[in-house]
C-alpha positions as CSV (number, residue, x, y, z in Angstrom):
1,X,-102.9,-116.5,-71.3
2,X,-101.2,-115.2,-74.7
3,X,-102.1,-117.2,-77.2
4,X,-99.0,-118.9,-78.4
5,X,-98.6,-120.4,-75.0
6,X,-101.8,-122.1,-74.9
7,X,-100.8,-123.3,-78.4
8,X,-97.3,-124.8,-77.5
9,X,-98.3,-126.2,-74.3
10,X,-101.4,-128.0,-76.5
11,X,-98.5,-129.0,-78.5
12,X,-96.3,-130.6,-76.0
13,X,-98.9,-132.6,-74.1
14,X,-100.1,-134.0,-77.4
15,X,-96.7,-135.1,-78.7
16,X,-94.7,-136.0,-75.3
17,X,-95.5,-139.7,-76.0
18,X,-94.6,-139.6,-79.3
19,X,-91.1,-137.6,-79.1
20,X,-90.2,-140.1,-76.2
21,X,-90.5,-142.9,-78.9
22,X,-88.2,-140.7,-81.1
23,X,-85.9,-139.5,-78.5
24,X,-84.4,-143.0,-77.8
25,X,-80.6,-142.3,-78.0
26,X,-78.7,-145.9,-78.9
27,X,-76.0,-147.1,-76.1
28,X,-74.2,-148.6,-79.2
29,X,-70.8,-147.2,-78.8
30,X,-69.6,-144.5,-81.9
31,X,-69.0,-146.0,-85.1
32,X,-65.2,-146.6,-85.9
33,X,-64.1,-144.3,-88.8
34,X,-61.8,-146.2,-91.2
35,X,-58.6,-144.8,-92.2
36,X,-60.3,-145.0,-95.5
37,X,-63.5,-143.5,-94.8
38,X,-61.4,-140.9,-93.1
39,X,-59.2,-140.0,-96.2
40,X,-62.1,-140.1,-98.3
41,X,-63.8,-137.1,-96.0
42,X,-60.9,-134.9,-95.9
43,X,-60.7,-135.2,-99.4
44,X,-64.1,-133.9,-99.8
45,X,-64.0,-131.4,-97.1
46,X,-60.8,-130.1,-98.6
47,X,-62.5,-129.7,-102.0
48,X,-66.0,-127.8,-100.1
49,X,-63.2,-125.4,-98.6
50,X,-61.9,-124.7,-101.8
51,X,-65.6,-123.7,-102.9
52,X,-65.3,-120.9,-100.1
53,X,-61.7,-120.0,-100.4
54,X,-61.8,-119.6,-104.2
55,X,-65.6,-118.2,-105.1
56,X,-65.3,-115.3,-102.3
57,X,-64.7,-111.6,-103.0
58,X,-61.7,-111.1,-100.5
59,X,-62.3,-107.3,-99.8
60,X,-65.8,-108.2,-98.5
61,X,-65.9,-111.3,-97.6
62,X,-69.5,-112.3,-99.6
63,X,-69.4,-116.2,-101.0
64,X,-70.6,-116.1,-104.3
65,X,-74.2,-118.3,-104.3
66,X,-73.2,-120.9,-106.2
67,X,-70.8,-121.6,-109.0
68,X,-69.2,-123.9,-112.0
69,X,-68.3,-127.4,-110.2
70,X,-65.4,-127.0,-112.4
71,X,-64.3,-124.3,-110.4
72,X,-64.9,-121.6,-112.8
73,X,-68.0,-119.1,-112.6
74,X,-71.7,-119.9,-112.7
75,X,-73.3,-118.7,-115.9
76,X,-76.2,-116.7,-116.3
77,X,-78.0,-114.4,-113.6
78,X,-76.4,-115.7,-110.6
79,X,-72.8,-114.9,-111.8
80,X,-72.0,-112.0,-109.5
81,X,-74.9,-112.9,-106.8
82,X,-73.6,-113.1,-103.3
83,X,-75.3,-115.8,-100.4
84,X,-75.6,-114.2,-96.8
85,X,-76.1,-118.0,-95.3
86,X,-73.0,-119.1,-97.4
87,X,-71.1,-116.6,-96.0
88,X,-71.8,-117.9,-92.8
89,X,-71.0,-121.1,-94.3
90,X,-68.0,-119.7,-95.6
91,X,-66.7,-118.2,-92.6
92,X,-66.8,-121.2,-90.4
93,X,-64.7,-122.8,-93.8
94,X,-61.9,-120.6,-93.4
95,X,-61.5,-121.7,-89.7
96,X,-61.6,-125.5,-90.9
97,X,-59.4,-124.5,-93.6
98,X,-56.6,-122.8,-91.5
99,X,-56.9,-126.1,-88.5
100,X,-56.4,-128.6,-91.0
101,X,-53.6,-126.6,-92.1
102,X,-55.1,-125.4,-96.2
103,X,-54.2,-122.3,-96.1
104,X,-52.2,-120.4,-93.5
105,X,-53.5,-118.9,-90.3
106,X,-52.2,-115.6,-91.2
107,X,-54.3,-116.1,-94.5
108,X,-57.6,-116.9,-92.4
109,X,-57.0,-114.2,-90.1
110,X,-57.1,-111.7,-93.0
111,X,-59.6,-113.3,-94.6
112,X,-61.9,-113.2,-91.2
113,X,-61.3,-109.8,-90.6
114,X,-62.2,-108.0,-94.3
115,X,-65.0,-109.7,-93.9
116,X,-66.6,-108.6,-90.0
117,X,-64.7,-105.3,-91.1
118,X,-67.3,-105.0,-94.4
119,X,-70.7,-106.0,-92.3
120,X,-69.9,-104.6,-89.0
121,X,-69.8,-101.0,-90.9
122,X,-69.7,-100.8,-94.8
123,X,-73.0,-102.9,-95.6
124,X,-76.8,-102.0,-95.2
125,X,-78.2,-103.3,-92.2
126,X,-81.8,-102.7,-90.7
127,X,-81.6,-103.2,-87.0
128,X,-78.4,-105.4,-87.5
129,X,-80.1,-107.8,-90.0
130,X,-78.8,-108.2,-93.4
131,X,-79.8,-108.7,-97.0
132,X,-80.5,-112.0,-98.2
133,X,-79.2,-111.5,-101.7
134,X,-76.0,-109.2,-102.9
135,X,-73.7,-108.3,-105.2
136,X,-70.4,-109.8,-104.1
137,X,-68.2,-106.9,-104.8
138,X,-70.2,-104.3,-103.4
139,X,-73.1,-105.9,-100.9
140,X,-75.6,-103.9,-102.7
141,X,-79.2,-105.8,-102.4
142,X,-80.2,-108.0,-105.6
143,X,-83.2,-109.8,-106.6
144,X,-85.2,-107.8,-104.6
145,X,-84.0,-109.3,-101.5
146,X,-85.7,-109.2,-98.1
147,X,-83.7,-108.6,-94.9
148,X,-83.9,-112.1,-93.9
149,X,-83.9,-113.0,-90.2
150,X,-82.6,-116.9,-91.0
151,X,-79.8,-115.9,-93.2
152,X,-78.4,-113.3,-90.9
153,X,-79.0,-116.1,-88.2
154,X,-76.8,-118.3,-90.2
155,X,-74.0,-115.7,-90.8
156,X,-74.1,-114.8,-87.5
157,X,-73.1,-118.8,-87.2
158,X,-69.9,-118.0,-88.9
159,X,-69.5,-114.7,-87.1
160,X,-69.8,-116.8,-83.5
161,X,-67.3,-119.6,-85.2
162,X,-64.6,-117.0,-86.4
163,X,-64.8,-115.4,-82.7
164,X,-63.7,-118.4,-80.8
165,X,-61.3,-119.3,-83.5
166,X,-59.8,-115.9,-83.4
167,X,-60.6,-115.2,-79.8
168,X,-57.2,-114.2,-79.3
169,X,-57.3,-111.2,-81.9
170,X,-58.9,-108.3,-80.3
171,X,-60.2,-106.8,-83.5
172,X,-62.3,-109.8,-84.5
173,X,-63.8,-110.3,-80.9
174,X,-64.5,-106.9,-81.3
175,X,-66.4,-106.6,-84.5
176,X,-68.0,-109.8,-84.0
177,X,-69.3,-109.0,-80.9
178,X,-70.2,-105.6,-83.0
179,X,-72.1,-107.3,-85.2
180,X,-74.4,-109.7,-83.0
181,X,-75.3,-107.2,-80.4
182,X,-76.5,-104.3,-83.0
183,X,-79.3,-107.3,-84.1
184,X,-82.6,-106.5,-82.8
185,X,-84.2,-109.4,-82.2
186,X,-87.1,-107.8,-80.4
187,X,-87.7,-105.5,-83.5
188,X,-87.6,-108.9,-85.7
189,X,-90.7,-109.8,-83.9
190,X,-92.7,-107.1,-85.6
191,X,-96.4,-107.1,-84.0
192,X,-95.8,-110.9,-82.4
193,X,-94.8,-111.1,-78.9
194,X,-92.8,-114.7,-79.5
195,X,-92.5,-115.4,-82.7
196,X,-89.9,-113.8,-85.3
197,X,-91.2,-112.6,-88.9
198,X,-89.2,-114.3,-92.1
199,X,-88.0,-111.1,-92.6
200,X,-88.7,-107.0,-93.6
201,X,-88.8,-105.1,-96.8
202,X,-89.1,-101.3,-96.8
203,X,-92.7,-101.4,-97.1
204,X,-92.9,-103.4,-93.6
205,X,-92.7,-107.1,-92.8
206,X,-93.2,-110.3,-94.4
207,X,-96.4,-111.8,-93.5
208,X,-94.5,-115.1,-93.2
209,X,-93.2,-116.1,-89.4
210,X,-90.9,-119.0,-88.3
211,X,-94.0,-120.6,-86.3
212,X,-93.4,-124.6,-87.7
213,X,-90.1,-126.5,-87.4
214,X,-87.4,-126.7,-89.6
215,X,-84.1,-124.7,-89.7
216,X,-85.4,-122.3,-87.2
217,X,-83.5,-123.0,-83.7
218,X,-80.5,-121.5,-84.6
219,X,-82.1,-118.2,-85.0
220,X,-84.0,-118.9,-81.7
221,X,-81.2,-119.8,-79.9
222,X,-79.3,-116.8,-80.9
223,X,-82.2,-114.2,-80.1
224,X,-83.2,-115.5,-76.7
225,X,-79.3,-115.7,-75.6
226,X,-79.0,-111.8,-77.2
227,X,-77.0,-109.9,-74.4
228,X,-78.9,-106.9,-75.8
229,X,-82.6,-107.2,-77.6
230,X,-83.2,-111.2,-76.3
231,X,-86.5,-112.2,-76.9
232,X,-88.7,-114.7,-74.4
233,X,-87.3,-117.9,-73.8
234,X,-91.7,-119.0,-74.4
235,X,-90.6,-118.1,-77.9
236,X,-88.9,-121.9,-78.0
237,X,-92.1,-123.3,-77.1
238,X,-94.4,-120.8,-79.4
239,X,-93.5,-122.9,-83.0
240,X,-95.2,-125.7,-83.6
241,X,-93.8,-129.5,-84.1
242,X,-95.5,-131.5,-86.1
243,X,-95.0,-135.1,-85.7
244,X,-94.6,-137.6,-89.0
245,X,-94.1,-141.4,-89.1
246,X,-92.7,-143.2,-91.9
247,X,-91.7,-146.7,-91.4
248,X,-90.1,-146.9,-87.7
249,X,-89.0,-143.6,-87.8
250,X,-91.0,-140.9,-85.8
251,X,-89.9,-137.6,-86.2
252,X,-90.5,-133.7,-85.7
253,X,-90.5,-132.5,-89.1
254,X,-91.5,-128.9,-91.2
255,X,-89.2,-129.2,-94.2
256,X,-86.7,-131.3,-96.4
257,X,-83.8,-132.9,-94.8
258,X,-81.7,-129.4,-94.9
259,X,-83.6,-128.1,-92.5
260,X,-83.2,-131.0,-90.0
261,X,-78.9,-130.0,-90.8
262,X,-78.3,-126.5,-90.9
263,X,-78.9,-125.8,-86.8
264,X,-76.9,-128.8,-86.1
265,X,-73.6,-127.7,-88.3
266,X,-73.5,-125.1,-85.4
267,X,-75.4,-126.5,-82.3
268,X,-74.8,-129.0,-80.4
269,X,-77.7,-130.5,-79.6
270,X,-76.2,-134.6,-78.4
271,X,-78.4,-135.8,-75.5
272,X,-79.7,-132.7,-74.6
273,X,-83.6,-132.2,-74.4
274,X,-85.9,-129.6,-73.8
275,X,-88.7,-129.2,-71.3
276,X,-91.2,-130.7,-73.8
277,X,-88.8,-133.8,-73.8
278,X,-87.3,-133.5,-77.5
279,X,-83.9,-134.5,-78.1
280,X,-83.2,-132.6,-81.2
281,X,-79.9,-134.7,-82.7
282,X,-81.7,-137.8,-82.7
283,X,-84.8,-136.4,-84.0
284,X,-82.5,-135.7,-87.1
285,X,-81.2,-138.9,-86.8
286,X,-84.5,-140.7,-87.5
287,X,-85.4,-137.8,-90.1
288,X,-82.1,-138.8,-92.0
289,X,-82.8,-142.6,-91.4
290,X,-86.7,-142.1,-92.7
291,X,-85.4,-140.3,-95.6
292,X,-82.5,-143.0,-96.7
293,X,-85.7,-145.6,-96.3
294,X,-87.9,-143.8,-98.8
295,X,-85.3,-143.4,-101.0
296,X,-84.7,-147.5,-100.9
297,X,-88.7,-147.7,-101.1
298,X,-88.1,-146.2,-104.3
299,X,-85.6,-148.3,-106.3
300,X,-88.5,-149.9,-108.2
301,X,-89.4,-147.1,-109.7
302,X,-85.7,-145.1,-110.2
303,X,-83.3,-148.0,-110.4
304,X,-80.9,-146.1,-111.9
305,X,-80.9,-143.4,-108.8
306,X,-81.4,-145.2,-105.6
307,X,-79.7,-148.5,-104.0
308,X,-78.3,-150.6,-102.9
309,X,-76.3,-147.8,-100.9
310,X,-77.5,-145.0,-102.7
311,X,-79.8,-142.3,-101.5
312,X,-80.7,-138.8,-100.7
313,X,-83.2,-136.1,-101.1
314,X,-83.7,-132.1,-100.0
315,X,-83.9,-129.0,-101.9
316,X,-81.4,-129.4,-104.9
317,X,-81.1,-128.2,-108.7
318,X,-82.9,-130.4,-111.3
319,X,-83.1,-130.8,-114.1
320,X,-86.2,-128.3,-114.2
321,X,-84.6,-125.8,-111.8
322,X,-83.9,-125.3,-108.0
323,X,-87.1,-128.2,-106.6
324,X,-88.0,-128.9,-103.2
325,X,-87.8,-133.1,-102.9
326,X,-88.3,-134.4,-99.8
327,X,-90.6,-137.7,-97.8
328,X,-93.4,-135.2,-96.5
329,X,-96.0,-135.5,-99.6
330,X,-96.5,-132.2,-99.8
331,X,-93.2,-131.7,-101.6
332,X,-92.1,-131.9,-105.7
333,X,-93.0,-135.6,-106.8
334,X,-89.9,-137.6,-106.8
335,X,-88.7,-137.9,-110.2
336,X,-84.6,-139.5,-109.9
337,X,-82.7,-136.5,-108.9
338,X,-80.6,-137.2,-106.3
339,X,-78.9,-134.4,-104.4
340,X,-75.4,-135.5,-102.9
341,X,-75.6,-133.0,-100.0
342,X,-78.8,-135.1,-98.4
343,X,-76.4,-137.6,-97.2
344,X,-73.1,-135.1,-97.0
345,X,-75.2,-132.9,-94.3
346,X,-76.1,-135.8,-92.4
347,X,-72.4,-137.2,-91.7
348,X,-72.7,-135.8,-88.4
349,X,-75.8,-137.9,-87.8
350,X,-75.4,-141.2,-89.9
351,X,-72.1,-141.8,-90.7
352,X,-73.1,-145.5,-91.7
353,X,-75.4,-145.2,-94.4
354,X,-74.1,-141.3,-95.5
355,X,-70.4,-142.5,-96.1
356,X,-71.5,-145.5,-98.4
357,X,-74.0,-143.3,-100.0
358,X,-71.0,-140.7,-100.7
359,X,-69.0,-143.2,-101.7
360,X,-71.0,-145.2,-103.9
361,X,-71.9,-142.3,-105.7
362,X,-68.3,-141.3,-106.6
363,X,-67.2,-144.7,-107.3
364,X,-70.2,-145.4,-109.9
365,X,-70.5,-141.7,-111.7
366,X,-66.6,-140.5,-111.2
367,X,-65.8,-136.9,-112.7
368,X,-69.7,-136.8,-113.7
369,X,-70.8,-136.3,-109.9
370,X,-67.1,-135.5,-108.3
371,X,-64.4,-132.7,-109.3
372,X,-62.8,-129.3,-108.3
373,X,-65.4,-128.5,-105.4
374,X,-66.2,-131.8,-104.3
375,X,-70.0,-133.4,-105.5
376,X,-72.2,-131.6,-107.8
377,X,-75.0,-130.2,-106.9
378,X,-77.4,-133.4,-107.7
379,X,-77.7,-135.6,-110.5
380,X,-80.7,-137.4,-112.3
381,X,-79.1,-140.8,-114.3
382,X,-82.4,-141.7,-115.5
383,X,-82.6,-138.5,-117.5
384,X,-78.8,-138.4,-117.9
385,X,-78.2,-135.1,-116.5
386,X,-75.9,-134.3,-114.5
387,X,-75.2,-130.8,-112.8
388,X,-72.8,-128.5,-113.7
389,X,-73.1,-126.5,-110.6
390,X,-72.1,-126.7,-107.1
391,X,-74.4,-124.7,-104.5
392,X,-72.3,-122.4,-101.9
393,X,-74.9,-123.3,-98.7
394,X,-75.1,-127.1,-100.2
395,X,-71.1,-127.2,-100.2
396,X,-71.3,-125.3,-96.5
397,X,-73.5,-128.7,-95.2
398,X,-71.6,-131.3,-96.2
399,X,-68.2,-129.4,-95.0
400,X,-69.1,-129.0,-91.5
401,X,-71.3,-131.8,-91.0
402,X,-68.1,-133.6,-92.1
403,X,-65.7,-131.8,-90.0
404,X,-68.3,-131.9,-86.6
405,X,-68.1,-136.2,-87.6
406,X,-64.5,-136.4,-87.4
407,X,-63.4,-133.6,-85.3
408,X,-66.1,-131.8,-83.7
409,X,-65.1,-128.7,-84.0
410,X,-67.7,-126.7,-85.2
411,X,-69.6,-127.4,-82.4
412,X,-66.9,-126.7,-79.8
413,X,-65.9,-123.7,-81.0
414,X,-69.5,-122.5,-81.6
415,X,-70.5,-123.4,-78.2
416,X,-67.8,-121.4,-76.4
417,X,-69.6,-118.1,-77.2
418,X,-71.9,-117.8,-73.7
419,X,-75.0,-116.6,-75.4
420,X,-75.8,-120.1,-76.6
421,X,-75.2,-122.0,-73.3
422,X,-77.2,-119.3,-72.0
423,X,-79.9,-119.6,-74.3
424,X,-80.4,-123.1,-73.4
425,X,-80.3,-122.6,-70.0
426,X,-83.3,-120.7,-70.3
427,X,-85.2,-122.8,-72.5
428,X,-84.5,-125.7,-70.4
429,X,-82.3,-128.2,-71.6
430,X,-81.3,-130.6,-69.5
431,X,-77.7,-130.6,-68.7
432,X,-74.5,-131.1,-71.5
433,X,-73.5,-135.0,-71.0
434,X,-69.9,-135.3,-70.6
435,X,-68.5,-136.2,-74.3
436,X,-66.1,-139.2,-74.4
437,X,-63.0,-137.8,-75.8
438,X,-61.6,-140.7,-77.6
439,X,-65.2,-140.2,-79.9
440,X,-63.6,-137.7,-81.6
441,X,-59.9,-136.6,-82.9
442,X,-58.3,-133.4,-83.7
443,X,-58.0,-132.4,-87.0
444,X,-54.1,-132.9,-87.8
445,X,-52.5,-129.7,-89.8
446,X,-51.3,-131.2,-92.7
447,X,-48.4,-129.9,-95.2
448,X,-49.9,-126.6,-96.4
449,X,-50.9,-126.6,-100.1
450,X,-52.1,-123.5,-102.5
451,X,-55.6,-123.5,-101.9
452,X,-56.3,-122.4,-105.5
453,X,-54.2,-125.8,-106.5
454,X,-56.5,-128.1,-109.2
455,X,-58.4,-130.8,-107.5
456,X,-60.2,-132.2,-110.3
């Protein structure tokens, strides 16, 4: 038997008791959104569009990395460095943008279209895959950047988003089905039979491989459904899942909170589980809960940072630079920074303790932590610092985690394209639950405004 199956079959009988434990999915009914709560959301998911509306080359589509939180910008080497995943971020924005009524949709359409126009034939590819790092005005590769199999994966979630959206506009079903069916996923796997490489460089590919979970499922998920180069549907089973416990909470963990968020902005995962019995959205759930109970653990020592409501931590700027923070010890030592997205990407899961962590933040450091693009990209009060920068993929998180809460739209127009559905199938995830309607409510178009208008 090939090795990787002995290894994830190991896997699942060794965990199956645990994962039950952290599977549980609460019969409480969905927690009411207040017409407060609600105004506060579209307030900040109006200011995360802006992020992708304003800091995007329009001729190719490429969302700038990161910029100025005052709306200008960033300074210094990243000034003109596009983000492949916040462009797939950014294209599932411009959908949100046009429901909710932001910009027009004859602005999104446009805006959709330069963009599958520039990768489904004026950017380098290698077997459909995409650089990680470019220059926004011309795609050429920066920072020496690997073709990155996750990155594509994520723009590919923006490409599958802007599909549906536009499913009625023959040349963006076209492209975008262009553009998914050119990636070889089979290729990806370089000299594995089931699990995908981190991605290729012209002298071959990285010795890394997405083999322990984190933000990896989307990128499964998307290979194994492939209509053209799928890979095996063992592959699901092939990465391992490492089980962590922190006060109740038992969880299936690789990686700082992001990575329990990212899949889930697309996927929907609700009450659905796998052969080896995981149900993914609540092990992201009790991820999000252990981390908010760390955080809380911690007031003694960062008074200023965490409590009463107040909490979150994942990869984030510091003080020191871009830092890894996270409840798994082999992270950066917690030192105060607090990164507003922790809680933002987990509205979908923990509306509860994420909207009074969001709110509580902007009601005790005003302008410092909120302007122009919504929160900052993290703050540290004990050391006084505050960013001046906003984060493009960090921006993308809280946006559709936040629109998936209140709308779920994301995930319904995501899971329209058949390749997911089919993926799953395959896997062997038990059936979709039917969704109470009444969870959930349609974004309302509102009286278009300039999207370039100042919200500080």
């Amino acid at each position: 038997m090939w090795p990787h199956v002995v290894v994830s079959i190991l896997v699942a009988m060794v965990l199956i008791v645990p994962i039950l434990d952290a599977a549980v999915v609460s019969s409480e009914p969905p927690r009411a959104i207040s017409a407060q709560d609600r105004a506060f959301l579209e307030d900040l998911e109006h200011r995360a569009f802006l992020y992708f509306w304003e800091q995007t080359d329009s001729s190719t589509g490429l969302v700038l990395d990161r910029a100025s939180a005052d709306g200008g910008r960033a300074k210094g080497p990243s000034r003109d460095i596009a983000s492949l995943a916040a462009t797939g971020f950014g294209l599932t924005a411009i959908c949100i943008g046009a429901e909710h009524g932001w910009i027009t949709r004859e602005q999104a359409q446009t805006r959709v279209r330069n963009t599958l126009q520039f990768f489904a034939g004026k950017v380098f590819q290698e077997h459909g895959w995409f650089y990680h790092w470019m220059d926004v005005a011309t795609g050429e590769s920066k920072w020496d950047s690997e073709v990155s199999s996750i990155d594509t994966s994520f723009l590919l979630g923006g490409v599958f988003v802007a599909a549906q959206y536009f499913r009625k506009d023959p040349e963006i079903s076209k492209l975008a089905k262009q553009i998914y069916e050119r990636v070889d996923f089979n290729w990806m796997l370089g000299d594995d039979r089931l699990l995908l490489s981190h991605g290729w460089r012209r002298k071959g590919f990285l010795k890394y491989k997405w083999e322990i979970y984190n933000e990896l499922p989307l990128l499964y998920l998307q290979a194994i459904g492939s209509p053209t180069h799928p890979i095996s549907p063992e592959s699901w089973y092939a990465w391992q899942r490492p089980v962590y416990t922190y006060g109740p909470y038992r969880f299936i963990s690789g990686g700082p909170l992001f990575t329990h968020q990212y899949s889930h902005a697309w996927v929907d995962f609700r009450n659905r589980r796998d052969r080896g019995f995981v149900d993914f959205f609540q092990n992201s759930v009790n991820a999000t809960r252990a981390n908010n109970l760390y955080c809380m653990n911690l007031k003694e020592s960062f008074p200023l940072s965490f409590g009463p409501d107040i909490w979150g931590i994942t990869a984030s700027d510091s003080q020191k630079g871009y830092k890894i923070y996270g409840e798994i010890k082999q992270f950066e030592p917690i030192d105060g920074t607090v990164a507003p997205c922790a809680a933002g990407g987990s509205l979908m899961f923990t509306p509860d303790i994420s909207i009074a962590a969001l709110r509580a933040m902007r009601s005790h450091f005003e302008d410092r932590v909120y302007g122009h693009y919504g929160f900052v990209d993290a703050y540290n009060p004990a050391l006084k610092w505050f960013d001046t920068d906003v984060i493009g993929i960090d921006q993308g998180i809280i946006l559709l985690s936040a629109e998936n809460l209140l709308t779920g739209n994301v995930w319904k127009w995501f899971m329209a394209n058949e390749a997911i559905p089919r993926a799953m199938d395959l896997v062997g995830f038990s059936p979709p639950p039917v969704v109470a309607q009444q969870t959930m409510r349609p974004a309302k178009p509102k009286k278009r405004r300039q999207a370039s208008a100042s919200r500080r």
